[in-house]
PDB file of N, CA, C and O in Angstrom, chain B, residues numbered from 101:
ATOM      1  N   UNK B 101      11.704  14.392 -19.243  1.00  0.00           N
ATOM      2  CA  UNK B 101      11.857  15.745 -18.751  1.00  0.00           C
ATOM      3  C   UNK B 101      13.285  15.915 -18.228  1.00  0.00           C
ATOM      4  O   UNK B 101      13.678  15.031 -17.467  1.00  0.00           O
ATOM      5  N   UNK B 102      14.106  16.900 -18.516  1.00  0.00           N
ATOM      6  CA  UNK B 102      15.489  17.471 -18.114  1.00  0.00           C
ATOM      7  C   UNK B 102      15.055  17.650 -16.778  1.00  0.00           C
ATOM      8  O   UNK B 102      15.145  16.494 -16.364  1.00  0.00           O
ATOM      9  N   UNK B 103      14.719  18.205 -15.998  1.00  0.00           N
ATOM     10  CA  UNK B 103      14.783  18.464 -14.579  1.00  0.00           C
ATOM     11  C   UNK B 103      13.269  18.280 -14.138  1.00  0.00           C
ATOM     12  O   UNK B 103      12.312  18.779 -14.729  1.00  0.00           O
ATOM     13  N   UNK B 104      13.217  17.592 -13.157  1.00  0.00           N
ATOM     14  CA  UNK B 104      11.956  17.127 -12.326  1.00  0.00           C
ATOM     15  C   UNK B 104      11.835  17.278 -11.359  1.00  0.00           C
ATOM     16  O   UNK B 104      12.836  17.762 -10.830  1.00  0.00           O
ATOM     17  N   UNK B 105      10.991  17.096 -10.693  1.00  0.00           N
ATOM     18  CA  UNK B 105      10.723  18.248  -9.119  1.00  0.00           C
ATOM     19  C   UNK B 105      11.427  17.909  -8.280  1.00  0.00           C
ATOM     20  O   UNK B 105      11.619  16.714  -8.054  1.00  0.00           O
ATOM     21  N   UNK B 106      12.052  18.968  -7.533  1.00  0.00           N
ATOM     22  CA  UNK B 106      13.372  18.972  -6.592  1.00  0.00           C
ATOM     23  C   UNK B 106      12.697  18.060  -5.305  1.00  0.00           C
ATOM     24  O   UNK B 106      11.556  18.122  -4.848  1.00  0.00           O
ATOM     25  N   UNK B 107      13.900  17.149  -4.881  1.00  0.00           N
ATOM     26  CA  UNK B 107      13.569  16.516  -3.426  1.00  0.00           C
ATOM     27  C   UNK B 107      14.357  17.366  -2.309  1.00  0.00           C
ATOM     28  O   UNK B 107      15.585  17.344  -2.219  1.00  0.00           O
ATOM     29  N   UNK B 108      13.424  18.199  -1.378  1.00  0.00           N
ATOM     30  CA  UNK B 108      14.255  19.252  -0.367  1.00  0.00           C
ATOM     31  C   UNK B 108      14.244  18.588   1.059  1.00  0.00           C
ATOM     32  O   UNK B 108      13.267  17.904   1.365  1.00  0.00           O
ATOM     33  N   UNK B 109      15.541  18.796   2.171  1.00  0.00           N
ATOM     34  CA  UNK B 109      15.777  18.494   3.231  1.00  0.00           C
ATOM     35  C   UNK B 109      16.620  19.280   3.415  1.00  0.00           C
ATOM     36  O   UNK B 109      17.284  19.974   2.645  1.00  0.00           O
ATOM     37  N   UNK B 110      16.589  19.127   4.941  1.00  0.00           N
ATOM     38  CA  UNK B 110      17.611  19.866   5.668  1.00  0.00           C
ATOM     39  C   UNK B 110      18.440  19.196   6.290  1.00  0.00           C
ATOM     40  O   UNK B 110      18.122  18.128   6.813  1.00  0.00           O
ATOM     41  N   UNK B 111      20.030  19.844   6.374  1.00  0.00           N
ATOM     42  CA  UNK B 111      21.169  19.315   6.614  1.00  0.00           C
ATOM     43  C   UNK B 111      21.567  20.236   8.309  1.00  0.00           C
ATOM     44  O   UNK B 111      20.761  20.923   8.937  1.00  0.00           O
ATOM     45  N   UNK B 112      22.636  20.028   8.594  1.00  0.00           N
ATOM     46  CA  UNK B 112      23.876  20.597   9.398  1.00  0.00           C
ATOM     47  C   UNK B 112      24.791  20.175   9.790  1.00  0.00           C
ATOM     48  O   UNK B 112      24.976  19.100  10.360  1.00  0.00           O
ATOM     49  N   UNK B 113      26.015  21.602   9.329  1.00  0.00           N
ATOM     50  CA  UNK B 113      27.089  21.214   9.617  1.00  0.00           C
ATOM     51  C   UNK B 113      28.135  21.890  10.255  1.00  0.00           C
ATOM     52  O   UNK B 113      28.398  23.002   9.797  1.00  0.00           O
ATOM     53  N   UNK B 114      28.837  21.459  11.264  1.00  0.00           N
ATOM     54  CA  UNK B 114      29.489  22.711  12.584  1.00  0.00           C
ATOM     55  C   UNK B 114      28.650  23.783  12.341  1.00  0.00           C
ATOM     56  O   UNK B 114      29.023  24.731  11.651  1.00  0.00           O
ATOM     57  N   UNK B 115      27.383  23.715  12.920  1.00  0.00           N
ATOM     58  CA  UNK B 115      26.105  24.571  13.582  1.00  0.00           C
ATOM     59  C   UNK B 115      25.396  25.319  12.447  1.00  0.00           C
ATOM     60  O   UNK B 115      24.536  26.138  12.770  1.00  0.00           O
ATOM     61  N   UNK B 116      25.756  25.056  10.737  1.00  0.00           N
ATOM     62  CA  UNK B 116      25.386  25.637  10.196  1.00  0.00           C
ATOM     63  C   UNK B 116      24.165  25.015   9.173  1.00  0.00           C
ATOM     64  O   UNK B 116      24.427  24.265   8.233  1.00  0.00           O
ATOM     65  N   UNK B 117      22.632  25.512   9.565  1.00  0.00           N
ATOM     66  CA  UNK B 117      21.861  24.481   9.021  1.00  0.00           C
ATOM     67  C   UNK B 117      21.772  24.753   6.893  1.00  0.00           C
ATOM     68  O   UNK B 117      21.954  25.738   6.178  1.00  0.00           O
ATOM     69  N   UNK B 118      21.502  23.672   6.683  1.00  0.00           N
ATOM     70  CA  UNK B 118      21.341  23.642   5.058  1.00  0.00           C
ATOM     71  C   UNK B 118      20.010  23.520   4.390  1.00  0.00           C
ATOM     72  O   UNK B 118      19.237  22.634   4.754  1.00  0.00           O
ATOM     73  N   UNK B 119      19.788  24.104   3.722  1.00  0.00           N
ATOM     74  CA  UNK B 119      18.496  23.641   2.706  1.00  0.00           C
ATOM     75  C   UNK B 119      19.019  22.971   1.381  1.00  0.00           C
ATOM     76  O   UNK B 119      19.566  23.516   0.422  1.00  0.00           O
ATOM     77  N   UNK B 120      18.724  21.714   1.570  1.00  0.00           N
ATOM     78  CA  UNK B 120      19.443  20.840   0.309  1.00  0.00           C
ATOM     79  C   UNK B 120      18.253  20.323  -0.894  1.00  0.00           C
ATOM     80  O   UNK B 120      17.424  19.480  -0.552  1.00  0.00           O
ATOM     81  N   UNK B 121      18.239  20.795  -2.076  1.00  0.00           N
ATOM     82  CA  UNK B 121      17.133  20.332  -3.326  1.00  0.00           C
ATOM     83  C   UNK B 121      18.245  19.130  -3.980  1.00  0.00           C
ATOM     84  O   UNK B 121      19.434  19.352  -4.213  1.00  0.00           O
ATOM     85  N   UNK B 122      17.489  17.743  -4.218  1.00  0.00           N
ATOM     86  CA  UNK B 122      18.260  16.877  -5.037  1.00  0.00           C
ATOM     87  C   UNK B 122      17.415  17.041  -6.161  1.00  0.00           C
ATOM     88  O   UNK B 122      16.188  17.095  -6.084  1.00  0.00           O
ATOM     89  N   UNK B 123      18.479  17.169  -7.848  1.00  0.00           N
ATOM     90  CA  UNK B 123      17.877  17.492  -9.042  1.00  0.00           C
ATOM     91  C   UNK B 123      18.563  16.094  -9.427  1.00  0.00           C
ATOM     92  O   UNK B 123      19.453  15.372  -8.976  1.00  0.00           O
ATOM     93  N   UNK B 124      17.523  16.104 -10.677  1.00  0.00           N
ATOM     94  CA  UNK B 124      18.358  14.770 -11.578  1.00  0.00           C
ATOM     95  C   UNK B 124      18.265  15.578 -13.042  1.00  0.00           C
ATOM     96  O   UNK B 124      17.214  16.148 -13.333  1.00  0.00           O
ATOM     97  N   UNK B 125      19.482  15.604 -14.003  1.00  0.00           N
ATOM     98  CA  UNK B 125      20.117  16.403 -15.026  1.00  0.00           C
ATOM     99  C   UNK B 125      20.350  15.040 -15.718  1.00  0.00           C
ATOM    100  O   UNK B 125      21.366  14.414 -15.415  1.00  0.00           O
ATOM    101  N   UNK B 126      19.830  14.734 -16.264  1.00  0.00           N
ATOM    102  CA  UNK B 126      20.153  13.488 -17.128  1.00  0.00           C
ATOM    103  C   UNK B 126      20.140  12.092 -16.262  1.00  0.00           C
ATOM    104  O   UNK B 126      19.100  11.625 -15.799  1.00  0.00           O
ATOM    105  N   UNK B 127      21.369  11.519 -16.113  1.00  0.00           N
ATOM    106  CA  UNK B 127      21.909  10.311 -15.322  1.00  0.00           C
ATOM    107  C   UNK B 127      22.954  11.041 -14.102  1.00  0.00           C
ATOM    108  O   UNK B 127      23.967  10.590 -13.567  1.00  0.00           O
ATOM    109  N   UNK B 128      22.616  11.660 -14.018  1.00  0.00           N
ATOM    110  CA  UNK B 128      23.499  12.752 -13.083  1.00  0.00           C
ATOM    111  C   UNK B 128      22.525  13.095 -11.854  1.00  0.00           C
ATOM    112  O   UNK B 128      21.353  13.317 -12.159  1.00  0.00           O
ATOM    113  N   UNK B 129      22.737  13.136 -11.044  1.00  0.00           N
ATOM    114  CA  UNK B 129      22.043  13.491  -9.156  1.00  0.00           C
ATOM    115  C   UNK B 129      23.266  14.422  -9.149  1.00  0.00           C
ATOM    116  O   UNK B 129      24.451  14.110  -9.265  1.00  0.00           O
ATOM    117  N   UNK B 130      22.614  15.856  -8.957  1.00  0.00           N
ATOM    118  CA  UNK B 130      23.331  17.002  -8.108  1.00  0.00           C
ATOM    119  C   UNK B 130      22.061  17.593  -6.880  1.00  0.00           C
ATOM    120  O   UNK B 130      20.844  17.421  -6.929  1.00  0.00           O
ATOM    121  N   UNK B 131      22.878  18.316  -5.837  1.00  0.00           N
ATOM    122  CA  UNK B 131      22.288  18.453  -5.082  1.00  0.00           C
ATOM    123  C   UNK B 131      22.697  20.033  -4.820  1.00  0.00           C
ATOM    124  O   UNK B 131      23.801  20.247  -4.319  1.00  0.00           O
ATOM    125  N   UNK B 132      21.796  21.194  -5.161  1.00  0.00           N
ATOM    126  CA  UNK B 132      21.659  22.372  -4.514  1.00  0.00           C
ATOM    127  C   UNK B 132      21.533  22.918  -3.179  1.00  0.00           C
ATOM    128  O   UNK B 132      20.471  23.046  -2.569  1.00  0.00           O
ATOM    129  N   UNK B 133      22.837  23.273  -2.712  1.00  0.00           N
ATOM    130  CA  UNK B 133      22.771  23.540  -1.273  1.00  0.00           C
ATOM    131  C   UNK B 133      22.558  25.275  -0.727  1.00  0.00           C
ATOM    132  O   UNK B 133      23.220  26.180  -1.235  1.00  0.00           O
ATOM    133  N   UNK B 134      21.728  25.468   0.160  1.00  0.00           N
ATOM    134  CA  UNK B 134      21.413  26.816   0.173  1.00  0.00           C
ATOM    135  C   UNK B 134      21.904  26.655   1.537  1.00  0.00           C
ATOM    136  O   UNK B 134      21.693  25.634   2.190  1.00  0.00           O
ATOM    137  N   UNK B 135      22.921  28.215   2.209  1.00  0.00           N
ATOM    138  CA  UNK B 135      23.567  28.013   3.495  1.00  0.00           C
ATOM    139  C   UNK B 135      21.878  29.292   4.261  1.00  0.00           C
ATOM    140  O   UNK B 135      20.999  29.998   3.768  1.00  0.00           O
ATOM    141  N   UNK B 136      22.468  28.753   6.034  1.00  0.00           N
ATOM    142  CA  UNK B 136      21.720  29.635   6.558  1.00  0.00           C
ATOM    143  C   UNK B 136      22.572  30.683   6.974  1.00  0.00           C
ATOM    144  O   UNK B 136      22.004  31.545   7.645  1.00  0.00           O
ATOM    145  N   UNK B 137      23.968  30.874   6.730  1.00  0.00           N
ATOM    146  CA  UNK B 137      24.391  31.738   6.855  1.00  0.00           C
ATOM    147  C   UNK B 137      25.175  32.680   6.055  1.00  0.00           C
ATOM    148  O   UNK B 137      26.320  33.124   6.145  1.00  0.00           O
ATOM    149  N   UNK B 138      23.826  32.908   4.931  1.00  0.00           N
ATOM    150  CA  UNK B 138      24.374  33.542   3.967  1.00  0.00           C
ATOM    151  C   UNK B 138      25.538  33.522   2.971  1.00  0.00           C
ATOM    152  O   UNK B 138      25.952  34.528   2.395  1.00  0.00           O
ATOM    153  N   UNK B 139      26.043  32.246   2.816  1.00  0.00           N
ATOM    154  CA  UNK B 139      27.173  32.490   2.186  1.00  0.00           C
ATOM    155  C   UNK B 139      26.611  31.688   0.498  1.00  0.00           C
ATOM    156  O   UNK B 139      25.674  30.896   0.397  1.00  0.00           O
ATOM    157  N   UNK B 140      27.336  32.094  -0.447  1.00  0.00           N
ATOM    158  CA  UNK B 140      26.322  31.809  -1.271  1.00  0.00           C
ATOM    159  C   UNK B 140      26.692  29.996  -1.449  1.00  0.00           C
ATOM    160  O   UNK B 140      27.507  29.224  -0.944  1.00  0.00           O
ATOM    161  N   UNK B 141      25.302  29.870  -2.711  1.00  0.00           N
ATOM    162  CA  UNK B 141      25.152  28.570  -2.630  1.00  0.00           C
ATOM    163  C   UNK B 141      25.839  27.844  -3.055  1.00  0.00           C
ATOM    164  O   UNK B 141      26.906  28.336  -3.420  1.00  0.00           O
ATOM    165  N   UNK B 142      25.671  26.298  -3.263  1.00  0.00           N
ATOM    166  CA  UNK B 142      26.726  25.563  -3.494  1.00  0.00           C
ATOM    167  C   UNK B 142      25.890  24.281  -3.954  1.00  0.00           C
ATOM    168  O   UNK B 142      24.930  23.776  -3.374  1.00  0.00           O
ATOM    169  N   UNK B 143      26.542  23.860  -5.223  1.00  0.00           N
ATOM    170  CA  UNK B 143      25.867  22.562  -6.068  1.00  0.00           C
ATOM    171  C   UNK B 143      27.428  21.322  -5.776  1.00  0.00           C
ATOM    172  O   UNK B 143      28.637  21.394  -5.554  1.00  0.00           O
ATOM    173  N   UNK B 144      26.353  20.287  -5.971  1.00  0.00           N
ATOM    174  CA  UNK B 144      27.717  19.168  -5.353  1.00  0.00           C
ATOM    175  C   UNK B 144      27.127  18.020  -6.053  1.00  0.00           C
ATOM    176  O   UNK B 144      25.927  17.939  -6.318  1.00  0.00           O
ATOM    177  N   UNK B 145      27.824  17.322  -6.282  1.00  0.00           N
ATOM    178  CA  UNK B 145      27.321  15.702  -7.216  1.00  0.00           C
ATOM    179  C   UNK B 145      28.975  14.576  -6.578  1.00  0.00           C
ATOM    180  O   UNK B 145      30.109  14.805  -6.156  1.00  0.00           O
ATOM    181  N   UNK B 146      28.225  13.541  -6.844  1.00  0.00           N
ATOM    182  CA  UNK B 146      29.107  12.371  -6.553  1.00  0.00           C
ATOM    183  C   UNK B 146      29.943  12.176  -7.859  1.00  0.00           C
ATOM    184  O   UNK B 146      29.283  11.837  -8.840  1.00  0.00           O
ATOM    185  N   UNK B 147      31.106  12.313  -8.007  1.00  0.00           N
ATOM    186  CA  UNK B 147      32.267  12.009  -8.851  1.00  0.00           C
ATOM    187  C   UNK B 147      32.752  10.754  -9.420  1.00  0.00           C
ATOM    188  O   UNK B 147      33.547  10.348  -8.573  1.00  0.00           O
ATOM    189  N   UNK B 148      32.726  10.102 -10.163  1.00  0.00           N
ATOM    190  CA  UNK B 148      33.798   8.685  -9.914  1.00  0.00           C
ATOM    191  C   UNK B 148      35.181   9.723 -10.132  1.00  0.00           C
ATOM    192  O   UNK B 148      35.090  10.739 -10.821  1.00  0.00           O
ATOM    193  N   UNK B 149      36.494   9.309  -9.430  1.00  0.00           N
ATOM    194  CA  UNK B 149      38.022   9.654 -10.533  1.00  0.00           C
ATOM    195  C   UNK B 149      38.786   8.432  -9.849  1.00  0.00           C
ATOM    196  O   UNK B 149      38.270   7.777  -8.943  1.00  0.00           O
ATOM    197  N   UNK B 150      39.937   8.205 -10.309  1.00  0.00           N
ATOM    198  CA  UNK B 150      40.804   7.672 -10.317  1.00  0.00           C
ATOM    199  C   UNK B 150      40.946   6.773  -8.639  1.00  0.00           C
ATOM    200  O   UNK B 150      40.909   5.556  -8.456  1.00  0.00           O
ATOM    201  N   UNK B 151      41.062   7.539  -7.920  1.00  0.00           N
ATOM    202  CA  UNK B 151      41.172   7.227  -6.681  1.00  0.00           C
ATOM    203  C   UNK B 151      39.468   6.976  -5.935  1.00  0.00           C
ATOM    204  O   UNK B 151      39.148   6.948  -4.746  1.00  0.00           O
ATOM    205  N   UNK B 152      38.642   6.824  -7.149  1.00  0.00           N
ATOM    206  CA  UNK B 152      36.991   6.109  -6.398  1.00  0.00           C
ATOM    207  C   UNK B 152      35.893   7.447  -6.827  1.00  0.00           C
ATOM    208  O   UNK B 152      36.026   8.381  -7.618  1.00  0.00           O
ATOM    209  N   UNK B 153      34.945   7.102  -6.043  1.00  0.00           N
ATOM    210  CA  UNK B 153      33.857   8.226  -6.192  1.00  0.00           C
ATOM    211  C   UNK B 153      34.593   9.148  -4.871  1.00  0.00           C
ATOM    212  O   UNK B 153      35.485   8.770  -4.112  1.00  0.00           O
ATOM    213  N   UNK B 154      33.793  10.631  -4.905  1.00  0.00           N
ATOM    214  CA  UNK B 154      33.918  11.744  -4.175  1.00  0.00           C
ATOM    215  C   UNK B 154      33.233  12.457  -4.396  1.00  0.00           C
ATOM    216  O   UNK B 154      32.895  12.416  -5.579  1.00  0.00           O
ATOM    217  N   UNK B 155      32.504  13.628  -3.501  1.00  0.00           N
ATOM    218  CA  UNK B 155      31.946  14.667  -3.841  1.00  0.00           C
ATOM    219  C   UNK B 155      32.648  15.221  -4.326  1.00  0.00           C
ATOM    220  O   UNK B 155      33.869  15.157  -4.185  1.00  0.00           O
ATOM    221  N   UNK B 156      31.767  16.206  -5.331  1.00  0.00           N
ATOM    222  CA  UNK B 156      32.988  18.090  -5.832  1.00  0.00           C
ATOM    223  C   UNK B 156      31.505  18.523  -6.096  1.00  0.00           C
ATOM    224  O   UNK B 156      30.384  18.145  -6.434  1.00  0.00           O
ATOM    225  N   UNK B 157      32.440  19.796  -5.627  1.00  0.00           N
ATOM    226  CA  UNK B 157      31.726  21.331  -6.145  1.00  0.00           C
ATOM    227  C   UNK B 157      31.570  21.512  -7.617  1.00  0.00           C
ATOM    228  O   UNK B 157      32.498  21.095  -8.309  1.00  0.00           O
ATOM    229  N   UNK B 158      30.508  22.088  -8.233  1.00  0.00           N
ATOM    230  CA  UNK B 158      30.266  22.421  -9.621  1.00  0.00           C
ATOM    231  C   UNK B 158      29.919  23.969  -9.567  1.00  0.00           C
ATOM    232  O   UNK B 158      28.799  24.351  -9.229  1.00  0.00           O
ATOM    233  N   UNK B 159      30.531  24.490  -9.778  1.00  0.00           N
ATOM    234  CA  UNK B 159      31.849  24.030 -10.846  1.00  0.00           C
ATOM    235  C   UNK B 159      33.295  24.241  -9.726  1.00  0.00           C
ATOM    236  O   UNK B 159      33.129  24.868  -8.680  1.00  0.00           O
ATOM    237  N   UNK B 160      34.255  23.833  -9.970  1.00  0.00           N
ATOM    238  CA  UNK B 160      35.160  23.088  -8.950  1.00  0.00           C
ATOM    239  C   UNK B 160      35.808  24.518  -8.182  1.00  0.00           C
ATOM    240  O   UNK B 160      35.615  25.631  -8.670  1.00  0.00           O
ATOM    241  N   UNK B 161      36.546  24.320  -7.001  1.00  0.00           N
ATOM    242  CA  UNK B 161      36.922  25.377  -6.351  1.00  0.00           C
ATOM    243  C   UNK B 161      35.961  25.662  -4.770  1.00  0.00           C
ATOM    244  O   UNK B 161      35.887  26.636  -4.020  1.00  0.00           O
ATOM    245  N   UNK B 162      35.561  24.798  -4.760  1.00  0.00           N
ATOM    246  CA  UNK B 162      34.554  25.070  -3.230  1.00  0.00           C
ATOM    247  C   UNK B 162      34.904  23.446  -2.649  1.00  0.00           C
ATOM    248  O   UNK B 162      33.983  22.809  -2.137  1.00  0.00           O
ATOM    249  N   UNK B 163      36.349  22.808  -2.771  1.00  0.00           N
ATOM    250  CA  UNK B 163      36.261  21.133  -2.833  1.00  0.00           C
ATOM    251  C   UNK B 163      35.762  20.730  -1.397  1.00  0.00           C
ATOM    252  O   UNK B 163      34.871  19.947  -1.064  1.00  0.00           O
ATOM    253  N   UNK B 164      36.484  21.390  -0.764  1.00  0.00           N
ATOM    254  CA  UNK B 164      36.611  21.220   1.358  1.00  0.00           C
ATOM    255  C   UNK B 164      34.797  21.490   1.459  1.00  0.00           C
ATOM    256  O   UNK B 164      34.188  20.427   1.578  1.00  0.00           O
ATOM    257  N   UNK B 165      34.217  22.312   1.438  1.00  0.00           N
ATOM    258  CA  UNK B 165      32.785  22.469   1.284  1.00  0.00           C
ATOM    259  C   UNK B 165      31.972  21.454   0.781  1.00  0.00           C
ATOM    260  O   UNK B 165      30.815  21.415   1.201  1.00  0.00           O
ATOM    261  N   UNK B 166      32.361  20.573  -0.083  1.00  0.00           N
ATOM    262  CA  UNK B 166      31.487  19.794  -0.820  1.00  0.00           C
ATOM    263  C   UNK B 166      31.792  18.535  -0.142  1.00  0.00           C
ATOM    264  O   UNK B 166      31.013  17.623   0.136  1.00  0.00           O
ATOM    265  N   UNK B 167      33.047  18.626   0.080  1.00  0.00           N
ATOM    266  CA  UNK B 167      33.222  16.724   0.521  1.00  0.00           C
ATOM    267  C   UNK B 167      32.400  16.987   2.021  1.00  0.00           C
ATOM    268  O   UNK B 167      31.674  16.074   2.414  1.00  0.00           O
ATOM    269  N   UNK B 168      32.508  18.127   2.779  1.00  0.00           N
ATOM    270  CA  UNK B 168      31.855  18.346   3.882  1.00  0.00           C
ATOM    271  C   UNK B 168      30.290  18.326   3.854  1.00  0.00           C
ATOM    272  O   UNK B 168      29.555  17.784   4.679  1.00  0.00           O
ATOM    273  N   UNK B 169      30.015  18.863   2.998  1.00  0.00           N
ATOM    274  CA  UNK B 169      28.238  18.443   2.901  1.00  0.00           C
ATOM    275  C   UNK B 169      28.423  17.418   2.636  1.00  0.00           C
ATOM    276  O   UNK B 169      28.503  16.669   3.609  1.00  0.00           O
ATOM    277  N   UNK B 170      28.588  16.804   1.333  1.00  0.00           N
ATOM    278  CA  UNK B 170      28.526  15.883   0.728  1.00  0.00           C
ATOM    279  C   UNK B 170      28.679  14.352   1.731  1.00  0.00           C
ATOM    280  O   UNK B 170      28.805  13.193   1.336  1.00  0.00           O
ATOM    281  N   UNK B 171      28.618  14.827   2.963  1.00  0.00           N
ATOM    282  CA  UNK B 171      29.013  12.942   3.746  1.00  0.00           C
ATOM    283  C   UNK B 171      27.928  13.560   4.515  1.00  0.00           C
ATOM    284  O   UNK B 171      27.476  12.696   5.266  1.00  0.00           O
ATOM    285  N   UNK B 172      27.393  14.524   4.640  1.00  0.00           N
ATOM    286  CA  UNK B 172      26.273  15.379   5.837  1.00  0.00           C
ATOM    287  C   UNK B 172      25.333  14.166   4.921  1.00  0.00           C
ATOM    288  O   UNK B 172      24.911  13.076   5.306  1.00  0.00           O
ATOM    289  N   UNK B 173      25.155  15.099   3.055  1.00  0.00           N
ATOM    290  CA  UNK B 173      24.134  14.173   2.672  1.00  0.00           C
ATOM    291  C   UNK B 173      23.914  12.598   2.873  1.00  0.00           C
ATOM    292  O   UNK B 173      22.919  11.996   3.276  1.00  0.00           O
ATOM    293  N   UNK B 174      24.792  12.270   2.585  1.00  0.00           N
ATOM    294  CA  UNK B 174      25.023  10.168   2.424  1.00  0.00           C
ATOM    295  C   UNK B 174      24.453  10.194   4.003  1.00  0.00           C
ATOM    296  O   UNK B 174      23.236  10.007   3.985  1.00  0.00           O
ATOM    297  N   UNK B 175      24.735  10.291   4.741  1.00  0.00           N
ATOM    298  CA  UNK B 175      24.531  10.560   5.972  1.00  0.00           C
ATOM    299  C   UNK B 175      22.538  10.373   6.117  1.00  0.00           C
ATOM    300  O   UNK B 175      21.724   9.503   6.429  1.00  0.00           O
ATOM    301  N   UNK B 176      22.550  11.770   5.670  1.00  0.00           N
ATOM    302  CA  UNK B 176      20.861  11.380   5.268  1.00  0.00           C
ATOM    303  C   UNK B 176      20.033  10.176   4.894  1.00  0.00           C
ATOM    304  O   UNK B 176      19.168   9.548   5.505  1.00  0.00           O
ATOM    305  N   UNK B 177      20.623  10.042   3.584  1.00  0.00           N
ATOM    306  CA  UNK B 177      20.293   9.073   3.029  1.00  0.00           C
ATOM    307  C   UNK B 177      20.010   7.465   3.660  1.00  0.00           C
ATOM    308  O   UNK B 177      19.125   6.611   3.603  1.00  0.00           O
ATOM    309  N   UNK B 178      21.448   7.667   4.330  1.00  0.00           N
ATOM    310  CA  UNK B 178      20.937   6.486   5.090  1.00  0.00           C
ATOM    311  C   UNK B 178      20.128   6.155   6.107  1.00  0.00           C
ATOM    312  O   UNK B 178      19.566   5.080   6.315  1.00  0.00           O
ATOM    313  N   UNK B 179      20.105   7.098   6.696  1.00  0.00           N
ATOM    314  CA  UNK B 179      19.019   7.484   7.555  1.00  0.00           C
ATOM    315  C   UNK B 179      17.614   7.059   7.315  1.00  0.00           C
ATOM    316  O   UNK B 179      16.910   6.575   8.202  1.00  0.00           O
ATOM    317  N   UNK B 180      17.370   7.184   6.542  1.00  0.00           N
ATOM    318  CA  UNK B 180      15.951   7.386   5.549  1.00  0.00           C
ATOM    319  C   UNK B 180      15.261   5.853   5.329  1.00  0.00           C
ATOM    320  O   UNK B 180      14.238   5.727   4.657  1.00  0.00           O
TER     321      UNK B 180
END
């Protein structure tokens, strides 16, 4: 199956809480982020490039946003 049932949690970050769905798209983990303050949403996946792995925004242009969730999530994770 291309997409299988979303894993949802909640995040926050400087006071702003998240509703986060992790999808799996092949061999690929992206994570759908829904803000509580309306701003629209935001998809983020772990990168390899040159200088290592990193979050980014998909599609790119939201980068500061993503590396900022994106350590909220790992964050989670370890938690867990």
């Amino acid at each position: 199956m291309l997409f299988e049932e979303p894993d949802t949690f909640e995040i926050e970050v400087e006071g702003c809480k998240m509703m986060v769905k992790e999808h799996e798209m092949g061999a690929t983990t992206v994570f759908h982020i829904v803000f509580s303050d309306d701003r629209n949403p935001l998809v983020v996946t772990k990168a390899k490039t040159v200088s290592g792995q990193m979050w980014m925004s998909i599609p790119q242009g939201r980068q500061e946003e993503a590396m900022q969730v994106g350590e909220k999530i790992a964050e989670y994770f370890k938690r867990r």
